[in-house]
C-alpha positions, 0 to 999 in steps of 0.5 A: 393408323397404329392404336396406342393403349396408354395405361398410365399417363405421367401427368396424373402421376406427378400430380399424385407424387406432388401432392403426397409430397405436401400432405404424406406422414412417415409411417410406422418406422423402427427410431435408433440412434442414428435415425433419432435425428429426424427426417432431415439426416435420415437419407445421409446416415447409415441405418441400424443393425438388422433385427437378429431374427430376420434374414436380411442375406437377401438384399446383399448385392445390386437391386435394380431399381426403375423409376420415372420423370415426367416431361412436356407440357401436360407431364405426357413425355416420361423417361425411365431411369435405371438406378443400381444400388447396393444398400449394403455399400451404398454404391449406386450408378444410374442409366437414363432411357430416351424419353417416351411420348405417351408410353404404352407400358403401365407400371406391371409391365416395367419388368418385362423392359428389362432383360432376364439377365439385367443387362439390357433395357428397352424405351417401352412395348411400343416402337417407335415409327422411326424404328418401324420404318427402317427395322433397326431397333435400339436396346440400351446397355444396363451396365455402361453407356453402350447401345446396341442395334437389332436389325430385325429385317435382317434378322427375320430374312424379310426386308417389309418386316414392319415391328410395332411392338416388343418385350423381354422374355423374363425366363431367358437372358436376353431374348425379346419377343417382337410383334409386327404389323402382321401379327407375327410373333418374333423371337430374337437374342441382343447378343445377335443371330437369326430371329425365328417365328415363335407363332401368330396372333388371333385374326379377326376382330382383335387389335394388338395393342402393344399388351404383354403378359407381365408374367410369361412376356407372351403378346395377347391381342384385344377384342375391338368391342369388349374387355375380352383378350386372346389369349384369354385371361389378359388384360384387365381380367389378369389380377394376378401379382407381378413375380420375378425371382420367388418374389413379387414386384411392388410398384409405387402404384399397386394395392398390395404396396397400399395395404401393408403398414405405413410406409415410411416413403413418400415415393417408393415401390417394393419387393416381396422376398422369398421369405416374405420379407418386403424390401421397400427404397425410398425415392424421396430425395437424391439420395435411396434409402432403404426399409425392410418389413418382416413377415407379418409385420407391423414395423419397417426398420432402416437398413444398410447405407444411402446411396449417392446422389443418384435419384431423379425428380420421379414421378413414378417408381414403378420397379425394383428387382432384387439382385440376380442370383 
């Protein structure tokens, strides 16, 4: 029987979200006069002039934004939806993703879901049994509807291929990594082609549990007994912030989102710009708004326009990736 490492549960999720819902207060937030009317119009009128001594250049464009809902009887069935908005126009399209049955990715390993050149998502790191056993693997289109299926076993040149377990390379467009049930590390490109082996996972007393490095994509394996990994330095030993783009990824969930001033969400994730500038959108209500938050600074300030009415009921926010350069 294949182990399942479920990293973040949707029940005590939606739980949390909930009861934020009930009792959060904005936070620390610049008031203008279009957003002097209070929190109910907040979501439905354009946001202020950036201050003049901030670069705001970097939220112009499509920021890519993940979140959650929760399903099933006891919240355990999570499914992603993808929304991308341009808080400059307030244009947004979403794209919703099959529901998972406890889901292996936590909230640092969203990115890796998400292929380098945005243009392609998977469900989760673990595959499905059904995908298992017959080797076809679905990716889901970013920008339509549009589904695409790998068929690893041909791919490989080895029809008892048996993949358990994937990522996207966040360095290469649209390359995933795929782990099988012989500890083979596979790399494979949406677009097609041959698959070729990248290298083997550790022998001995190690189980793969569907683990990925959050920064490079590698799989690592874990010790059957201890915390340890191989490669070492992964797993709950890997505190290191998740960076994509010069910046670092914020998900609704991580401390470093905690410990900056107020946050004038109560559900939301950021994004960390190369200028340390946080960019945070709020998932409150159908409609995302978003915030940005100087260097150093204490006060977030509204910015562009709220998109339509595109934001699920979320449980989680675990992504948000600015636009592609």
């Amino acid at each position: 029987m294949r182990p399942t490492h479920v990293l973040r549960s949707a029940a005590p999720v939606a739980a949390a979200v909930t009861a934020l819902l009930l009792t959060a207060a904005c936070g620390d937030v610049k008031v203008t006069s279009d957003s002097s009317k209070g929190d109910s119009d907040k979501d439905s009128t354009a946001s202020p002039d950036p201050s003049a001594d901030v670069d705001t250049s970097a939220a112009e464009g499509d920021w890519l934004l993940g979140l959650q809902t929760a399903g099933g009887n006891d919240g355990e069935k999570s499914t992603t939806v993808y929304v991308t908005y341009n808080p400059s126009t307030g244009q947004a399209k979403a794209r919703s993703m099959p529901g998972v049955t406890a889901a292996s990715a936590s909230s640092e390993l969203a990115p890796l879901l998400v292929s380098a050149d945005r243009q392609w998502a998977i469900p989760d790191t673990g595959i499905s049994n059904s995908e298992e056993n017959s080797g076809k693997l679905t990716v889901y289109s970013l920008t339509s509807n549009a589904t695409k299926v790998i068929d690893i076993r041909k791919a490989s040149g080895d029809n008892s291929l048996r993949a358990i377990g994937w990522a996207f390379d966040p360095e290469r467009a649209d390359t995933l990594r795929v782990v099988d049930t012989a500890n083979r590390i596979w790399v494979v490109n949406v677009a097609g082609g041959k698959a070729t082996q990248e290298g083997t996972l550790a022998k001995g007393p190690w189980v793969f549990t569907n683990g990925f490095n959050h920064n490079t994509g590698e799989p690592y394996m874990e010790s059957i007994d201890s915390d340890a990994t191989k490669p070492a330095g992964n797993g709950p030993a890997d505190t290191s912030p998740v960076t994509r783009a010069g910046g670092t990824v914020l998900a609704d969930d991580s401390d470093a989102l905690a410990k900056l001033p107020a946050s004038p969400c109560r559900l939301g994730a950021a994004f960390v710009d190369a200028d340390g500038v946080t960019w945070t959108f709020c998932a409150d209500k159908p409609t995302l708004t978003t915030y940005y938050l100087p260097k150093d600074g204490t006060q977030w300030t509204a910015y562009g326009k709220p998109s339509s009415p595109v934001d699920p009921v979320a449980a989680a926010f675990p992504l948000v990736l600015p636009p592609a350069a």
